[in-house]
C-alpha positions as CSV (number, residue, x, y, z in Angstrom):
1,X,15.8,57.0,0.6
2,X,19.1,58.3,2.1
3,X,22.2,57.0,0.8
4,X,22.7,54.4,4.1
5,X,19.6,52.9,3.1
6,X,20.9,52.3,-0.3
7,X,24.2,50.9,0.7
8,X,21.4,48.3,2.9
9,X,20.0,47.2,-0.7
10,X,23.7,47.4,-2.5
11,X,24.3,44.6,0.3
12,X,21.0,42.6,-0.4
13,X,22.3,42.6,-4.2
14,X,25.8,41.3,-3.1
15,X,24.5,38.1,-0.6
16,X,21.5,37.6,-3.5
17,X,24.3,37.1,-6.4
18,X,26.6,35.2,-3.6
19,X,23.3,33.1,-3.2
20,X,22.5,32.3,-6.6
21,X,26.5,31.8,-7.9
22,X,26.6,29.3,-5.2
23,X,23.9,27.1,-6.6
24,X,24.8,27.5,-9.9
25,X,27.8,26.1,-8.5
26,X,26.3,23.1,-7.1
27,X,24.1,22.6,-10.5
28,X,26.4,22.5,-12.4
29,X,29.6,21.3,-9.9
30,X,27.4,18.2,-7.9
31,X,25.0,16.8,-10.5
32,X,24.1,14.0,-8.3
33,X,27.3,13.2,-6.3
34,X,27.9,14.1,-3.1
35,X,31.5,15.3,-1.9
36,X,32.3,15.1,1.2
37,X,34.2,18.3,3.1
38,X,34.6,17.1,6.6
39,X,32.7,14.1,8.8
40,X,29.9,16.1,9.2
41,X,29.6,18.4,6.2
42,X,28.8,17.2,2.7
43,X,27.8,19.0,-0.7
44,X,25.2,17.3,-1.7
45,X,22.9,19.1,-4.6
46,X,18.8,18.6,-3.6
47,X,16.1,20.1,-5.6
48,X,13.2,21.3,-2.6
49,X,10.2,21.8,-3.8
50,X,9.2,22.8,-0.5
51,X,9.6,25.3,2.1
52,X,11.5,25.2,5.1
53,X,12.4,21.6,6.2
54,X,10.8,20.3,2.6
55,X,6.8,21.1,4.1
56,X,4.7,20.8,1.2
57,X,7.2,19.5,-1.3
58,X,5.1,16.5,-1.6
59,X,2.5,18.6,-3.0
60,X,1.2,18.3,-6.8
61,X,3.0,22.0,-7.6
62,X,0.6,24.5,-6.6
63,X,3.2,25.4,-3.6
64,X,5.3,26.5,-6.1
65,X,3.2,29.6,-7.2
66,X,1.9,30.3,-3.3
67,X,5.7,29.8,-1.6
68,X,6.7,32.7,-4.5
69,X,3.5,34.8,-3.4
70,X,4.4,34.6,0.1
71,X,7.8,35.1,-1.0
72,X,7.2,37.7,-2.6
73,X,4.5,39.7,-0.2
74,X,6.9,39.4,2.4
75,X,10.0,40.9,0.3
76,X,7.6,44.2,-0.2
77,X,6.7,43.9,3.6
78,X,10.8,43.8,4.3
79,X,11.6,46.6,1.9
80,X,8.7,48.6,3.5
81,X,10.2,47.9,7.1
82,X,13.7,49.1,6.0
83,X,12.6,52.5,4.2
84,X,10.4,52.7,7.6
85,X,13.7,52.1,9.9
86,X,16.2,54.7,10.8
87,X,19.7,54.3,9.1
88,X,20.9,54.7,12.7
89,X,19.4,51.0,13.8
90,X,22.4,49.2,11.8
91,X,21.9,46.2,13.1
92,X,18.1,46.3,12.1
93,X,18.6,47.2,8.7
94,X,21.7,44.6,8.9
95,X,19.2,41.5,9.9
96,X,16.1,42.9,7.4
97,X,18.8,42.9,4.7
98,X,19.5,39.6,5.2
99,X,16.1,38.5,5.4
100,X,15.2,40.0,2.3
101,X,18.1,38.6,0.1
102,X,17.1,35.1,1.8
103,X,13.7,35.5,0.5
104,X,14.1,36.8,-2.7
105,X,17.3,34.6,-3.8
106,X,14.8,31.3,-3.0
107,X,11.9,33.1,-4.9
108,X,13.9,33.2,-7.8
109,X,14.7,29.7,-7.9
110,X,11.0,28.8,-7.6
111,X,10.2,30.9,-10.2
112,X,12.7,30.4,-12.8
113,X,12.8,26.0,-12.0
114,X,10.3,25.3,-10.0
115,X,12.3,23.9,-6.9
116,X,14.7,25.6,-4.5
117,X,18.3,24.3,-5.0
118,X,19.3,23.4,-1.7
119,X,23.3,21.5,-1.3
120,X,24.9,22.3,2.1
121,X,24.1,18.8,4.4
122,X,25.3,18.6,8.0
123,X,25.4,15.3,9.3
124,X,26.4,12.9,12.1
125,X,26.2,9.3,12.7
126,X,23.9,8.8,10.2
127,X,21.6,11.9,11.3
128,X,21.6,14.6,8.5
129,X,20.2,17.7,9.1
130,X,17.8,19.1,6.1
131,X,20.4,20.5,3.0
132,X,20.3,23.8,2.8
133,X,21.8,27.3,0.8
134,X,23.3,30.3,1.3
135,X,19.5,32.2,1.1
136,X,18.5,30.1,4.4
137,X,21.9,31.0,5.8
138,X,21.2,34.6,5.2
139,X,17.2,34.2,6.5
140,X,18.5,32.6,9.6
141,X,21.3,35.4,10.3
142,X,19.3,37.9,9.5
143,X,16.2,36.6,12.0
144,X,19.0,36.0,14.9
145,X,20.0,39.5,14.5
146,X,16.5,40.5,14.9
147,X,15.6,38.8,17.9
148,X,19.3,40.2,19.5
149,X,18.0,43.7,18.7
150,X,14.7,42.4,20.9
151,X,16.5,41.2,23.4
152,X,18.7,44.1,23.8
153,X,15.8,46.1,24.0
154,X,14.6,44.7,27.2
């Protein structure tokens, strides 16, 4: 591992912390009001038991332990990919980075409580868009980044 590919994990640490400080924030800020930022925007705190989009929170717990497996496999895929990529694909390393801290920082909240803690709610004219966290921020910017670098490519 070079040093550039440690600075890649120094950054995982950073949005992973960001990630988790936010919804210790909204445990312990939000309870179960909602404050409202903007029309559209609302803090809300939601426990998802879920995956993306709440699929499988209905379920009687067991997707607790498999979403932190596949959490969890895929984190060691990611870390895998990075050492694998050369510190000169930034943008790469940039998106994987993000990826991973997205992964692991909603892993630990399934582990440690048993339900992702999910608070940022877009909505409009009575159509809200599934609350969300800083982790799914991260997954999404990191999987955009990715399919740039694709795109790029061709």
């Amino acid at each position: 591992m070079t040093i550039k590919h440690k600075n890649y994990f120094l950054f995982v640490l950073l949005l992973i912390a960001t990630d988790q400080l936010s919804k210790l924030w909204a445990y312990e800020t939000l309870g179960l009001m909602s404050k409202e930022i903007t029309d559209f925007l609302s803090l809300t705190f939601a426990q998802n038991y879920g995956a993306a989009f709440s699929i499988l929170a209905d379920q009687e717990g067991w997707q607790r332990y498999f979403l932190s497996s596949v959490s969890a496999a895929a984190s060691i895929a990611i870390i895998i990919w990075m050492f694998k990529t050369p510190v000169t694909k930034r943008v790469t390393l940039s998106a994987l980075a993000f990826i991973l801290s997205g992964a692991i920082g909603n892993m630990i909240d399934r582990i440690y409580q048993g339900f992702v803690i999910d608070f940022i709610d877009f909505h409009y004219a009575g159509w809200h868009f599934p609350t969300f966290n800083v982790a799914d921020i991260c997954i999404n910017i990191g999987v955009l980044l990715l399919i740039l670098t694709e795109f790029k490519k061709s």
